[in-house]
N, C-alpha and C positions, 0 to 999 in steps of 0.2 A: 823070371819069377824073383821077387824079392818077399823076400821073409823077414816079418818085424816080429818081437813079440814086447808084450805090454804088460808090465808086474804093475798090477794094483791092488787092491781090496774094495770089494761092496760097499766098502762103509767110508772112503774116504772121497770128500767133494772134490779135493784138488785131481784124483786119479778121476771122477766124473767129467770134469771139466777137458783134461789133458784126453780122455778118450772119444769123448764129442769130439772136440779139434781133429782128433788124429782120420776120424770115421767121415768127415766132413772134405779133409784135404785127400784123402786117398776116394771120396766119391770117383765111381767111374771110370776105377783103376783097376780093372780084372786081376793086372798083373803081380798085386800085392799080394800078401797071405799074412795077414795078422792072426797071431797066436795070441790071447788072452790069456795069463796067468795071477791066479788071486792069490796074494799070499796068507790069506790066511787059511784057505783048504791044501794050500802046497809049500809052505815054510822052507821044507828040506829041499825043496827043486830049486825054490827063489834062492837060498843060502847058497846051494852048490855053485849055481848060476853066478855068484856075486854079487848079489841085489842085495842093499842095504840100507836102501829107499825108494821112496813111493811118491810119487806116479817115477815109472822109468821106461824106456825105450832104448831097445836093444837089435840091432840088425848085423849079424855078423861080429867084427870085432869094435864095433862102432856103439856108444851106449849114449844115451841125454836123460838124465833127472836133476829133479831140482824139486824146490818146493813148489814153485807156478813152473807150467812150462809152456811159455807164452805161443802163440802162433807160427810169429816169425822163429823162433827157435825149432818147431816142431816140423813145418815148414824146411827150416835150412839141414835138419834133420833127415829130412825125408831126400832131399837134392845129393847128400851126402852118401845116400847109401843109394843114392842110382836113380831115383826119379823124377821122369823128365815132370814138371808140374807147368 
């Protein structure tokens, strides 16, 4: 089982975009467990967390954000924390 979780907010297109991708690349993959965290209903989890930007992907001690978080990044992302893709 690999466990990713995903700090975004409802209101931001670039965390829209980066969670398509992410739900698109893990299609078919039982073996994932994506955690959705919004930071604006959870501030104090995202902050404990480290998260100090949006969209971000987090698996273990493993993290990728950025302003766009293009395919191929999300993609090498996802290899890095253990899936066969």
């Amino acid at each position: 089982m690999i466990d990713i979780t995903l700090y975004r907010s409802a209101l931001c297109p670039r965390c829209h975009m980066a969670r398509k991708t992410l739900y698109e690349l893990i299609d078919n993959k039982p073996e994932i467990h994506v955690e959705e965290v919004d930071i604006v209903t959870n501030p104090l989890r995202a902050w404990k967390d480290g998260i100090r930007f949006i969209p971000t992907l987090k698996s273990g001690d493993k993290i990728l954000s950025g302003v766009f978080l293009s395919r191929t990044e999300i993609h090498n992302f996802l290899k890095e924390a253990g899936l066969q893709l």
